[in-house]
Phi, psi and omega in degrees: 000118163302142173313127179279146180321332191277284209287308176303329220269327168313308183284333187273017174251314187304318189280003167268335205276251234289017177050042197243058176285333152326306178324289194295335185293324195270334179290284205294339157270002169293316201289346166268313202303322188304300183214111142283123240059044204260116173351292190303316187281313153347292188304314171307283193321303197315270111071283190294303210285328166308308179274355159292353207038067160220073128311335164312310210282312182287302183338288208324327186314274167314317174285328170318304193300309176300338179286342194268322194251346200279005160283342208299172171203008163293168189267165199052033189273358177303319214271320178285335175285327162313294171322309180305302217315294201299318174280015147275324151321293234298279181318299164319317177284006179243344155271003189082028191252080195291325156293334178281322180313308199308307174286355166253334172288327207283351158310306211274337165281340176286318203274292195206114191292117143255146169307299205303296174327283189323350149297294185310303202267044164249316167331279170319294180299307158346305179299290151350303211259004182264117164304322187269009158318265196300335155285009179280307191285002165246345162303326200267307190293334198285327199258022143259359184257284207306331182278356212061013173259086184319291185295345162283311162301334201274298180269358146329309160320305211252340144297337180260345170299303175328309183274310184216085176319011203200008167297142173280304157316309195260339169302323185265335199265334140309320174268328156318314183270347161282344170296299177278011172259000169076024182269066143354284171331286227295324186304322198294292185320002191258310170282354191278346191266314170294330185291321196273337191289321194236062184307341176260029187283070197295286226279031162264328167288359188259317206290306192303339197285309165308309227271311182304284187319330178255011145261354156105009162294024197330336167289334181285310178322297194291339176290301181283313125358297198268004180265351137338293220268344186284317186297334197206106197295322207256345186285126194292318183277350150291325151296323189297318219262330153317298179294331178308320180303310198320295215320302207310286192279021184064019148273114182281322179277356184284293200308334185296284203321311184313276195313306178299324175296288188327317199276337181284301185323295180221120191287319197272042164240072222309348172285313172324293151327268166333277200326297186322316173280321157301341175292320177297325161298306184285023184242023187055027162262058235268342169285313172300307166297335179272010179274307197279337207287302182334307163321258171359306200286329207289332188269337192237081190316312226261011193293092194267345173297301177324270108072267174324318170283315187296325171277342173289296178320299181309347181275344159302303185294295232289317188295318166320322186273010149290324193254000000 
């Protein structure tokens, strides 16, 4: 004899209570197979994928369930809307998504007052409001951006935004990383927004700068660079970078200037050196440049673009003296 709806949906809370999930999971879809859409399982599934670490899965869930009842005007629905509410925090907070968690809990507790909610959203707020939260979580997205594990920075990142949608820091350091995820588009408007939040910042105007250059914007690039050097007169990589736009645009001599400036600035910089020296090269000043290349190597050993030009020069002297 089959089982009646009432009696699976009894076993299947129990074996989610009793963390047998595998189980509740296999209940609660006899119980859609039976009658689809039906709340209780749906809710139940949800439920298991929360407690599973699959929140995608359990949101995708809740929210179906929620576009269906939060309209509702039947009576006793406070106690099934509170409930989604509260497992769609569970979920946004288990996707690093802490403010919206903040705000579905603080839903699901306006309808039907719990301690345990009332707890979670004493938590969040706390959490939300410690600044050495969100510089622990853009410290973390960064030395994961610096390893190249883009996409793993990337939501680090997109949780201290979450937390504080106006960080200056997690608004560039987003955009560092959509850069190098080559999503241009997506970057510019990130840094241009940490540039208005922290307008006294250089290297967020040398980032935008950069940022130009690999849109193939040079005029823009070179704008920004230089409004780099106006907040910090003395910042070195503005210049190396200045001069790269110059190269890129066939002022040669700008850029030479730019790369001497850098090297007055700090002697010990080997791309300045290395830039300089392919300049010098490519003008045909193959001593000055293997001078400058040489440098480079000396201060960086393992500097393999420096490395690389510096055996180009020498294949160059070794042809000349052949001929």
């Amino acid at each position: 004899m089959a089982k009646s709806l009432a009696l699976l949906l009894k076993e299947a809370g129990e074996l989610l209570e009793s963390k047998e999930f595998a189980e509740a999971i296999l209940r609660y879809r006899e119980i859609s197979t039976m009658q689809p859409g039906n709340a209780a399982a749906a809710m139940g599934l949800a439920m298991v994928y929360n407690r599973t670490g699959q929140p995608e899965l359990a949101l995708q869930m809740l929210q179906g369930i929620w576009n269906r009842i939060s309209t509702s005007r039947a009576k006793n629905i406070k106690i099934p809307k509170a409930a989604v509410l509260a497992q769609i925090g569970l979920a946004q907070e288990l996707l690093g998504r802490f403010t919206d968690a903040l705000a579905s809990f603080k839903q699901s507790h306006a309808l039907l007052q719990s301690s345990e909610i009332m707890e979670k959203i004493r938590k969040l707020e706390g959490f939300i409001s410690n600044p050495q939260t969100i510089g622990q979580i853009i410290f973390q997205a960064g030395r994961l951006r610096r390893e190249g594990a883009f996409e793993n920075s990337k939501k680090f990142y997109m949780i201290a935004l979450q937390m504080n949608p106006d960080h200056p820091d997690a608004l560039h350091g987003l955009g560092l990383t959509l850069r190098s995820l080559k999503d241009f588009d997506g970057a510019l408007p990130l840094i241009q927004q940490a540039i208005m939040l922290a307008p006294d910042r250089v290297v967020y105007y040398n980032d935008l700068g950069i940022l130009f250059q690999d849109r193939g914007e040079l005029d823009k690039a070179i704008s920004f660079h230089r409004r780099a050097l106006k907040v910090d007169p003395e910042f070195v990589p503005a210049y190396i970078n200045l001069g790269v736009a110059h190269k890129r645009m066939g002022n040669l001599d700008e850029a030479i200037n730019c790369y001497r400036k850098a090297i007055a600035l700090n002697p010990n910089t080997p791309a300045a050196h290395n830039n300089l020296g392919n300049l010098l090269r490519s003008q045909g000043k193959l001593a000055d440049a293997k001078k400058e290349i040489q440098q480079a190597v000396k201060l960086w050993p393992d500097y393999q673009d420096a490395i690389r030009n510096l055996a180009a020069i020498e294949e160059e002297e070794r042809q000349a003296n052949i001929r």
